[in-house]
N, C-alpha and C positions, 0 to 999 in steps of 0.2 A: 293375569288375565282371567283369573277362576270368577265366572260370574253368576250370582246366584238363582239368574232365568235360565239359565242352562238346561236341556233337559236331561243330560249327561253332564252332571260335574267333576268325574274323572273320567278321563278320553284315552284309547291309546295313544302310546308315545308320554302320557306324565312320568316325570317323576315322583315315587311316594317315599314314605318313613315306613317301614311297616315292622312291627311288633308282633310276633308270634304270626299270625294268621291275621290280623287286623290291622287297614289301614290306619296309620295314626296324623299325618300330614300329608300334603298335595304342595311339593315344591313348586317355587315361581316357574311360570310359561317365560321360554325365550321366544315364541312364537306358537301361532296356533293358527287350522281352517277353520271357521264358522262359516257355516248358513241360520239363516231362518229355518226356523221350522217347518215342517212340511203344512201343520198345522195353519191358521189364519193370528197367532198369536204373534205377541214380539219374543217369545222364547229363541232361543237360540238352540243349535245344534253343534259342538264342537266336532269335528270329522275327526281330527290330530292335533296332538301339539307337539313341540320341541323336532319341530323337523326342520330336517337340514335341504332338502329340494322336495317340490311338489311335481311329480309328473302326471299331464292332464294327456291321458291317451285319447285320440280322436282321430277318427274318421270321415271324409268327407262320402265315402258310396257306402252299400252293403254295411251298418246303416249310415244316414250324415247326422255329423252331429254339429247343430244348429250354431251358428257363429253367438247370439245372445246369450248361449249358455255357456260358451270359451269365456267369453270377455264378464259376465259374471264370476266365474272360478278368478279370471285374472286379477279383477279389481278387487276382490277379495283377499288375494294371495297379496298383492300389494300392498291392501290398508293396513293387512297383519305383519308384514314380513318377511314374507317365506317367498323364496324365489322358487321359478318354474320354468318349468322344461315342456315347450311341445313337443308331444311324440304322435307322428304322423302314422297310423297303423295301418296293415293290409295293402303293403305298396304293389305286392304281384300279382292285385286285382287290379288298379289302376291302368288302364294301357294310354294308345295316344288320345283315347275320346276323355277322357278325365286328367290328362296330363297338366293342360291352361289352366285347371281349377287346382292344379295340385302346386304349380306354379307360383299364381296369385297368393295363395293361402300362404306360401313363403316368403312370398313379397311382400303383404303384408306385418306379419307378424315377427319376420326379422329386422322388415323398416320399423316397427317399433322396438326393435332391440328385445326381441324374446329369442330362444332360443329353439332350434325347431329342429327334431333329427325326424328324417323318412328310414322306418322299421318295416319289417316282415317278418312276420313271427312264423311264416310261412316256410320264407327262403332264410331268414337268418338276416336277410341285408340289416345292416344298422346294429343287430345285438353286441357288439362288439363295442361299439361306442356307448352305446344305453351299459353296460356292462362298467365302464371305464366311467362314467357320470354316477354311477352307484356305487362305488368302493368304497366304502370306508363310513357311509353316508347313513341317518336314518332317510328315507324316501316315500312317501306319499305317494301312490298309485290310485289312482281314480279316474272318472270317466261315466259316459251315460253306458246302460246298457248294450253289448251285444258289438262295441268296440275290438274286442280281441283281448280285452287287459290280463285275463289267467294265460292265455292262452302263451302273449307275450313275456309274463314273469315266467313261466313253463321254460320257455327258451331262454330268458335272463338267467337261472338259474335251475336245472335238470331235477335235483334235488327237492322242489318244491311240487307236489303233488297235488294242486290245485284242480277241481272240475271246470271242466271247457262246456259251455252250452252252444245252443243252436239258436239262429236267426229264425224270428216267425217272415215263414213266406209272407202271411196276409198282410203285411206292415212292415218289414222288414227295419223291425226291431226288434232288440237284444231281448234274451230272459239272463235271470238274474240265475248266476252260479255262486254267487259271495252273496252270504245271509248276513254276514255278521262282520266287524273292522278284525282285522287279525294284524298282529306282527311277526313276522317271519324273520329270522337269521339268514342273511348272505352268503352263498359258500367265496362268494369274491371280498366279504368283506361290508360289515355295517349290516341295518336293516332294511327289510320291504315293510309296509303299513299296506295292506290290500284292503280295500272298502267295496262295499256291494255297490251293482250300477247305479246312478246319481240322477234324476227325472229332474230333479229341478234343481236351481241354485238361486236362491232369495236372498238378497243384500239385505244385512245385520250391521244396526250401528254403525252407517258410513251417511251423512249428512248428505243432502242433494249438494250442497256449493263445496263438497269435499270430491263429488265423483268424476270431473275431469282430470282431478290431481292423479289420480292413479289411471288414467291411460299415458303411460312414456311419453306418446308422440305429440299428444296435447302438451304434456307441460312444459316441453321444449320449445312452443311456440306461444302460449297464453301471454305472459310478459309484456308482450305487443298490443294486447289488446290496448283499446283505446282507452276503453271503459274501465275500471274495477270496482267492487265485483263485475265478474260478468259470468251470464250463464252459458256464454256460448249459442245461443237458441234467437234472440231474434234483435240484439243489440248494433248499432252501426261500428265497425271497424274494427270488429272482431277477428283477428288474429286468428283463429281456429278455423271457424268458418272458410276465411281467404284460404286457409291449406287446405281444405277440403276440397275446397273448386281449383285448387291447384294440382291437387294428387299427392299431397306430400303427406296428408292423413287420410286415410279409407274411408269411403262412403260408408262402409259397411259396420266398421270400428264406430263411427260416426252417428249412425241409426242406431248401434246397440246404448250410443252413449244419452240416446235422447229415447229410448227404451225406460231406462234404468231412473232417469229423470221423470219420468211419467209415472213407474212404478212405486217411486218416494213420496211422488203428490197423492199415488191411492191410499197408501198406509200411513198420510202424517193424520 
């Protein structure tokens, strides 16, 4: 998957040959993260490769992190390979006024068959399992700013000496404590991949009539469509659609998928 718009052509997480002091080879990717560049260019940006789960920490309060940019990471994690793990952060903020939305977001994104654990990196709730999903594993840690993520590998693992930043009141959003991709040793076993907060996430090399494929719960029901192709967007007896007005696929999952469709017509 080494590709030469890259703007990093080796990422943490490769494997290399190395000779003395000097790389000599960049063994094959069994998987890897890209984004677009931050840039306006088609460069790519590889986050990782050869990872064995991607945990995308997120937060809905103190700060929320915006559903277009879940389901970007995801559709990405998908085109690539790499499976993921929602990790729900800062549950001992949440009380019962945030509780519905802490809910939905479960209901959601386990009805598409992700995986979703609620952590405190606070109280501990959940590190135990986050703990037990990391063993053995290289793991991808990422997320937008000011989510909790040092804060949570801190508690994943004691040993790890990470800087915790602070929330800006005025915006109540994260500053960056990760400048740079690190990989870290597990004392439970395997790696951490720690990346600096993530602001954006821009779909690389995934075609518009490829991006319903990688939401789960569309392609469980596409089949049906009447049409093929279809784009799901304004065709009669669209199979997708009917589950949308049914509940069975998320309005929300839904709008990010006609986000992402919009955003391939500004860059083709």
């Amino acid at each position: 998957m080494q590709d030469s718009r890259s703007t990093n052509p080796i990422a943490v997480g490769d494997r290399v040959v190395v000779e003395g002091e000097v790389i000599r080879e960049i063994l094959p990717r069994t998987n890897c993260v890209v984004r677009k560049s931050t840039n306006l260019s088609r460069q790519s940006h590889v986050i990782a490769a050869n990872v064995d789960v991607a945990v995308l920490v997120v937060t809905l309060a103190f700060p929320e992190t915006k559903w277009p940019f879940i389901d970007r990471f995801l559709v990405t994690c998908e085109a690539y390979k790499v499976p993921v793990c929602l990790v729900l952060n800062k549950m001992d903020l949440y009380g019962q006024t945030h509780r519905p939305l802490v809910d939905y977001f479960d209901e959601v994104y386990r009805g598409a068959g992700y995986s979703v654990l609620e952590v405190s990196a606070e109280t501990g709730e959940g590190v135990s399992d986050l703990q037990a999903l990391c063993k053995d594993k290289v793991v991808l840690f990422s997320g937008v700013s000011g989510v909790g993520k040092s804060s949570l590998i801190r508690a994943l693992d004691p040993a790890l000496s990470l800087r915790i930043g602070e929330i800006s009141t005025a915006h109540l959003q994260g500053k960056h404590t990760t400048t740079f991709y690190e990989m870290h040793p597990l004392s439970c076993g395997g790696f951490m991949i720690d990346t600096p907060g993530i602001r954006g996430f821009g779909l690389l090399d995934v075609d518009k009539e490829e991006i319903s494929t990688y939401f789960p719960e569309m392609l469980r029901v596409m089949d049906d469509c009447r049409f093929k192709p279809c784009t799901h967007t304004h065709e009669p007896g669209c199979a997708v659609k009917q589950a949308v007005e049914e509940g069975l696929v998320s309005g929300d999952r839904y709008d990010s998928y006609l986000g992402m469709l919009e955003e391939e017509e500004k860059y083709r």
